[in-house]
C-alpha positions in Angstrom: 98.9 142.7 100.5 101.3 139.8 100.1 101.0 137.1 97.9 102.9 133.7 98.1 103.7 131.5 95.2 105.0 127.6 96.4 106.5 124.9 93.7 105.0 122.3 96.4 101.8 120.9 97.0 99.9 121.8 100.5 101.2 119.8 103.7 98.6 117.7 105.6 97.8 119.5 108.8 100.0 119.4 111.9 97.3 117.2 113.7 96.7 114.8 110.5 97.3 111.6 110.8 99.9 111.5 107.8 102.4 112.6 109.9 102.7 108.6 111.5 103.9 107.7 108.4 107.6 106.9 108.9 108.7 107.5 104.9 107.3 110.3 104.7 109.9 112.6 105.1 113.2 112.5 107.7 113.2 114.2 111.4 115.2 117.3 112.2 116.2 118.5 115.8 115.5 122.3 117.0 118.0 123.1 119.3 118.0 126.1 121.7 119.3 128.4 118.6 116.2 126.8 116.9 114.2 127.1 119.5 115.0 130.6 120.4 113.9 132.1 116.4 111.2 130.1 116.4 110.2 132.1 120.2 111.0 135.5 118.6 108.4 135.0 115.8 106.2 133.9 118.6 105.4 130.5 117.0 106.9 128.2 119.4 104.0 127.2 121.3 102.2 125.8 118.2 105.5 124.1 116.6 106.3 122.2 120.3 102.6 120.6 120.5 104.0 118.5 117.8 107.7 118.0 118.9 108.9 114.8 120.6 111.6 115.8 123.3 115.2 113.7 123.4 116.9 113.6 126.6 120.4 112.2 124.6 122.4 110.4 122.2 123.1 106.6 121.7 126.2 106.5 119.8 128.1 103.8 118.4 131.7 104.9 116.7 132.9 103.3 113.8 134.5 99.8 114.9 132.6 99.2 118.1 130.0 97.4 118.9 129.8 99.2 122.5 127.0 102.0 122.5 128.2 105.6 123.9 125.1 106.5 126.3 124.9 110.7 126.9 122.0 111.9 128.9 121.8 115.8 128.5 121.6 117.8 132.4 120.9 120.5 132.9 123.5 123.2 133.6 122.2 125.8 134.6 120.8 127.6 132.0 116.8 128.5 131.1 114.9 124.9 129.6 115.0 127.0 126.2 118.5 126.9 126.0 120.1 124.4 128.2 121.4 121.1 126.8 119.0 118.1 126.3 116.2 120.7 125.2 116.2 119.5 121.5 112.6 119.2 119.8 112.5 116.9 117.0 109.8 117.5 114.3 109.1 116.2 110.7 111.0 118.5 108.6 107.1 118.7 106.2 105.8 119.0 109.6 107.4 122.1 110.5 106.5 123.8 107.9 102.6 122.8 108.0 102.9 124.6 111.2 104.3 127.7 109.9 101.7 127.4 107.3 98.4 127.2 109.8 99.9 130.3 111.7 99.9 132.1 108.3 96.4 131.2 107.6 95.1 131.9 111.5 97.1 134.9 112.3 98.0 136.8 109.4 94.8 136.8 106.8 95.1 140.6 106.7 98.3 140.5 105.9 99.0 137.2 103.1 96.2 137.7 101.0 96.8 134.0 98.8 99.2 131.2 99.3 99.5 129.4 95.2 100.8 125.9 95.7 102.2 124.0 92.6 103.2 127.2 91.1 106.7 127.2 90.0 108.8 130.4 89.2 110.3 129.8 85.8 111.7 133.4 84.9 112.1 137.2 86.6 112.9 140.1 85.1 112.8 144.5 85.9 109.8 146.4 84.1 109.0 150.1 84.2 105.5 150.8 84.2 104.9 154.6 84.0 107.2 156.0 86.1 107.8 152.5 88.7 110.3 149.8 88.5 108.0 146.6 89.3 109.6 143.2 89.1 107.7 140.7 87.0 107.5 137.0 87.7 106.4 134.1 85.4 105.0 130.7 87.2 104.4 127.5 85.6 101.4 125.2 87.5 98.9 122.5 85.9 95.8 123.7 84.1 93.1 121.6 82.9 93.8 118.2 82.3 97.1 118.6 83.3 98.5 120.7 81.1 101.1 123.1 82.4 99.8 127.0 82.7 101.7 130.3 82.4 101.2 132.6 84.9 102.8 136.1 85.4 102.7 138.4 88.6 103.5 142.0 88.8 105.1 143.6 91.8 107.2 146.1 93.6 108.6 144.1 95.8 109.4 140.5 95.4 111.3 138.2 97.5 113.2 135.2 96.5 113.0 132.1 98.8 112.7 129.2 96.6 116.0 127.6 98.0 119.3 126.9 96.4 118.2 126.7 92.9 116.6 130.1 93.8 115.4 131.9 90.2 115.1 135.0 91.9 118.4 134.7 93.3 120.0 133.3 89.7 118.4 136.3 87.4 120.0 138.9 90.6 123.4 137.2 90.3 123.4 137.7 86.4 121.9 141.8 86.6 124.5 144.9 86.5 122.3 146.7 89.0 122.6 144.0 91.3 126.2 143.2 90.7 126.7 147.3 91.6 124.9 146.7 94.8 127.2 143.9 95.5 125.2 141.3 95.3 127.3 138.3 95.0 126.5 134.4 95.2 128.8 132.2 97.0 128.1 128.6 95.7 130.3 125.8 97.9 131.2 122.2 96.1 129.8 119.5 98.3 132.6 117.2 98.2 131.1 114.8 100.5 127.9 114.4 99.2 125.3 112.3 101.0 121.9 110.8 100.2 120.2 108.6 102.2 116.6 106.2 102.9 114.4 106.2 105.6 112.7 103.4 107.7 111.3 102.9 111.0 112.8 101.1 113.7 110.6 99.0 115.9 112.4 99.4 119.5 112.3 96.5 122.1 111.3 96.8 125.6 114.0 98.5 127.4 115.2 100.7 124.8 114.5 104.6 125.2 112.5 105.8 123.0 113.7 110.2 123.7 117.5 109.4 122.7 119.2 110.0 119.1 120.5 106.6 117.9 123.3 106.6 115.8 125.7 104.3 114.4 128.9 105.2 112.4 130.7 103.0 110.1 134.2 102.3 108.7 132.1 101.1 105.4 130.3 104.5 104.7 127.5 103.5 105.7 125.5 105.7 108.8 122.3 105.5 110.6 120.4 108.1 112.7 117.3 107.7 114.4 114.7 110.0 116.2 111.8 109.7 117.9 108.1 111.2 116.5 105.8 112.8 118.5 103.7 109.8 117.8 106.4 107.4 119.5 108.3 106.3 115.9 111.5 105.9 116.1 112.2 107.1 111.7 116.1 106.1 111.0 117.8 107.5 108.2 120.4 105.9 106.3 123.1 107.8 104.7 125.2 106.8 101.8 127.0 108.0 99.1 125.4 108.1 95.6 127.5 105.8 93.7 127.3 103.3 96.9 125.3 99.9 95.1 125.0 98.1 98.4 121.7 100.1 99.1 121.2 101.4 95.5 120.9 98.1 94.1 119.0 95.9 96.8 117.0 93.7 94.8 114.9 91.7 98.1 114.2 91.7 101.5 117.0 88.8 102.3 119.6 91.8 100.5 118.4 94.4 102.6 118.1 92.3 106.0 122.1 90.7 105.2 123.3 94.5 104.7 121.9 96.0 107.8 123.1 92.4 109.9 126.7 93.3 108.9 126.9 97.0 109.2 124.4 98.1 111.9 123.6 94.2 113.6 122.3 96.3 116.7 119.4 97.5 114.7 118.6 94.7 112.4 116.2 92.6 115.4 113.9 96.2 115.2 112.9 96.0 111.5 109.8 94.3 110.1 109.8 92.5 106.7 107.3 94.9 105.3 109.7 97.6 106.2 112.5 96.7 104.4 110.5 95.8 101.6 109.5 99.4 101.3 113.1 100.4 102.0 114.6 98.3 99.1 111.7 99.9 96.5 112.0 103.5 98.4 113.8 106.0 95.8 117.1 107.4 96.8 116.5 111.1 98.4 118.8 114.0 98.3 120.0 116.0 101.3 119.4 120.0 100.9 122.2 122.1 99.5 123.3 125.5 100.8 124.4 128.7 99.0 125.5 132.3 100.3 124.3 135.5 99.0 126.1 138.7 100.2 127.3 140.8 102.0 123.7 142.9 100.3 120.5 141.0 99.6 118.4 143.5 97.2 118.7 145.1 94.4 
């Protein structure tokens, strides 16, 4: 009898439609490590119907306008693991899939999924004799007004990422502190946040390579292929960079990628840059460590 609460709102399908959409969210690559978990839960099968394969990299290094061609071979080792094997999938995407095996092969075991149901607060009750931990969500009501809810349970676990409220009432607890539970934040002194756009290729191009362009400026670009045949790019910046932050028209956007990545600026359509200049600045994911126990 599990329940699942999620701050999000449900995922289209895996097969919908939504998923041509190039701003919708960035690619990720599943290499053989990926790969390989995603086997062991027995979920591969339905996660690669929706995976475009690379067979390589296009690089470009900072100050050269000569591309770096690198076509994976095999060497030797099974097609799960060897190199050239990546998968690239929506990051959203991914987890639709995970969601549709919950709801085909596990209905006697999830009982509910709650989307846009955030966990505000946590905290250790005794009822009679048993420890149960209780959980307070806020999601919209009627009208839109937000709604309390509070779940009661003996067994709750904390996977709401790195702002984790599970996680941040553990890390303040003396039980948990006895246990040695202990939270290992890291400063991101490089931080990154980036747009997305598609890239149109021309005839000629390869459309199962990772593109990517590096730049003395700051500036990067990567690029990977959809199952659909996009080609999404993301551009990475930092946050105080105003060349992207501040684009005000399509002639801004179309000078900025003409001097920093000239190689791609032929591939983009008007009314793709004029998304990209309105398109809201979007934050890569942060990572914390909890350790070396993870209950209380």
């Amino acid at each position: 009898n599990i329940r699942v609460y999620e701050r999000l709102s449900p995922p289209p399908t895996p097969e919908s439609a939504a998923w041509g959409d190039p701003y919708r969210s960035y690619n990720m690559g599943l290499t053989g490590r990926g790969q390989a978990v995603l086997k062991n839960l027995d979920v591969f099968d339905r996660v690669e119907r929706y995976c475009a394969v690379t067979a390589g990299r296009m690089d470009w290094n900072p100050g050269s306008d000569k591309a770096n061609e690198r076509i994976f071979k095999n060497k030797g080792y099974t097609p799960l693991q060897k190199v050239g094997s990546g998968r690239i999938i929506s990051r959203d995407r991914l987890t639709s899939c995970l969601l549709q095996e919950i709801e085909e092969r596990y209905t006697d075991q999830i009982t509910e999924i709650v989307f846009n149901c955030e966990c505000t607060a946590a905290e250790w009750v005794i009822v009679g004799k048993n420890e149960f931990v209780k959980t307070t969500f806020e999601t919209e009501g009627v009208h839109g007004a937000i709604k309390t809810v509070e779940a009661l349970a003996p067994f709750v676990v904390g996977a709401d990422g790195a702002g984790a409220r599970i996680r941040n009432t553990m890390e303040s607890d003396a039980q948990s502190q006895q246990a040695k539970f202990k939270v290992k934040r890291y400063d991101d002194d490089n931080v990154r946040v980036y747009k997305t756009l598609p890239l149109h290729l021309p005839k000629g191009w390869r459309g199962d390579l990772n593109y990517s362009a590096r730049t003395k400026s700051g500036l990067n670009l990567d690029a990977l292929p959809t199952k659909e045949g996009a080609m999404i790019a993301v551009v990475l910046f930092r946050p105080e960079d105003t060349r992207v932050t501040e684009l005000a028209s399509v002639s801004e956007a179309k000078a900025l990628f003409q001097e920093h990545f000239p190689q791609f600026a032929p591939m983009l359509h008007e009314e793709d840059l004029a998304q990209f200049v309105q398109k809201p600045v979007s934050k890569l994911p942060t990572f914390t460590f909890c350790g070396p126990v993870l209950h209380r």
